[in-house]
N, C-alpha and C positions, 0 to 999 in steps of 0.2 A: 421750322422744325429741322433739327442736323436729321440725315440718311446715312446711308453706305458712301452715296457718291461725297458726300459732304466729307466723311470718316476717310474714306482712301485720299481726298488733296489734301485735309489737314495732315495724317499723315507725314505725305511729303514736306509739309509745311516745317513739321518739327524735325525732319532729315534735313530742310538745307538748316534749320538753326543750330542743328548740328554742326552742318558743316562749318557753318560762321564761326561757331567757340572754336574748330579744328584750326581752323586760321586766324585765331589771335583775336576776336571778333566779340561784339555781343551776339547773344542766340535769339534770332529773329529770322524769320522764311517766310516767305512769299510766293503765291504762285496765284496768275491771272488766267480763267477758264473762259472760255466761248460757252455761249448758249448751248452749242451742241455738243458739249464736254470737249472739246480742243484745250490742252494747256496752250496758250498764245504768247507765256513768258514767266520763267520762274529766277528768282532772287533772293539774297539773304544781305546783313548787312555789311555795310563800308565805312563802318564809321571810324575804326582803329586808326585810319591815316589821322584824324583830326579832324572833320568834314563831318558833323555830326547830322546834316541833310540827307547823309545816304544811305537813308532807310531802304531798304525793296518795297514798300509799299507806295512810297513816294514815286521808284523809280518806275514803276508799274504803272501810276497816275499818268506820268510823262510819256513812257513808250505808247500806252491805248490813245492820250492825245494825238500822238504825231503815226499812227499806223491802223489806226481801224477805226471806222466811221462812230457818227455821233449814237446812230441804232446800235450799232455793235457791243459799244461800251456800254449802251445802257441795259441790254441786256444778259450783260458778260459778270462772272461772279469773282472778288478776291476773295482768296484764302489765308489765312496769317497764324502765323504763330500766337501771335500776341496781339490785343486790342490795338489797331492806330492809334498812335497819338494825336493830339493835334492839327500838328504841321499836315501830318499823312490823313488824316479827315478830311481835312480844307482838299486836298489835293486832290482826292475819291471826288471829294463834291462839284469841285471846277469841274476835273475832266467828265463830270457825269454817266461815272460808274455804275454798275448797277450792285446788286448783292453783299454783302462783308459777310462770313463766316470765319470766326475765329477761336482758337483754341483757349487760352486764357486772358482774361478780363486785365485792364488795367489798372483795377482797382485789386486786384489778387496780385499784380507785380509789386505794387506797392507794399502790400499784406507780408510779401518773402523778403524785400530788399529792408524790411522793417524787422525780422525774425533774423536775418542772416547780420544785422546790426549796421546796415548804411545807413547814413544821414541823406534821407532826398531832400529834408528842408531848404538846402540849398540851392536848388535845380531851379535856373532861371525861367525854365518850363515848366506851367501847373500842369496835372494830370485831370484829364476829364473825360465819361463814357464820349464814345460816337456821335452819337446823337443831339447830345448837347452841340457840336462842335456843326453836323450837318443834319438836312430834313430830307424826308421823300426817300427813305435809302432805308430796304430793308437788313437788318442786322441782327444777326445769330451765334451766338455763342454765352460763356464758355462752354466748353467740352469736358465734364470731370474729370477721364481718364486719362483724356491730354494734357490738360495742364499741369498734370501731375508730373508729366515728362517734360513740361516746359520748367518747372518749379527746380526738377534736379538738375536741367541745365541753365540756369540761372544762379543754384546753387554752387556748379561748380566753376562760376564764374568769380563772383564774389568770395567762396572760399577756398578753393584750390580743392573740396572734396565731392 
């Protein structure tokens, strides 16, 4: 079940995908919390150089690998704008992450870049929930009211409005 504390990191989550469209960017945020509410590492993405790996959820997989114990991660919560994809699943899973709460569904991305008139058919990468991808990993979302702020900046990505 989403809370308040769940509601104030998503939140933030849709502020840095903010900031990602402000910098040329797809809208995606990130931010990794300790058990005892510590934000430990917040991110949006990188992919505009051409490096299409540089999700913040990914990078978030990698930094709780190499800086805070295997206890730690496991009970440490990600926040995201946007459903992991894949890649960023596998990654949660290695590092043996604990928690995903996320704002909008990846199947609700699909839903807008579908209405805003992209062709994903193309995308060498299928789309698929969380779960499918990994096990043992509790996962929450979407958010209505959020993804609705994810949806317009996605929108204003795709069409300039």
């Amino acid at each position: 079940m989403i809370n308040e504390t769940d509601l104030k990191h998503l939140r933030r989550c849709v502020e840095l995908a903010r900031i990602a469209l402000e910098k040329g960017d797809e809208p995606f945020g990130s931010i990794l919390v300790s058990a005892n509410g510590e934000v430990l590492i917040e991110d949006h993405n990188h992919v505009a150089g051409g490096d299409h790996t540089q999700h913040p959820e990914f990078a978030i997989a990698r930094w709780a690998a190499q800086n805070i114990s295997v206890e730690e991660r496991a009970k440490a919560t990600v926040y995201t704008s946007g459903e992991h994809c894949p890649m960023c699943a596998a990654a949660h899973g290695w590092a043996g992450l604990g928690r995903i709460v996320y704002a909008s569904s990846s199947k609700q991305l699909g839903e807008w870049l579908e209405e805003f008139g992209i062709d994903t058919s193309q995308s060498r990468v299928r789309s698929f929930p969380i779960e499918e991808i990994i096990r043992h990993t509790e996962v929450d979302g979407p958010v209505p009211e959020l993804a609705e702020q994810v949806k317009e900046l996605h929108r204003e990505l795709h069409t300039g409005k």
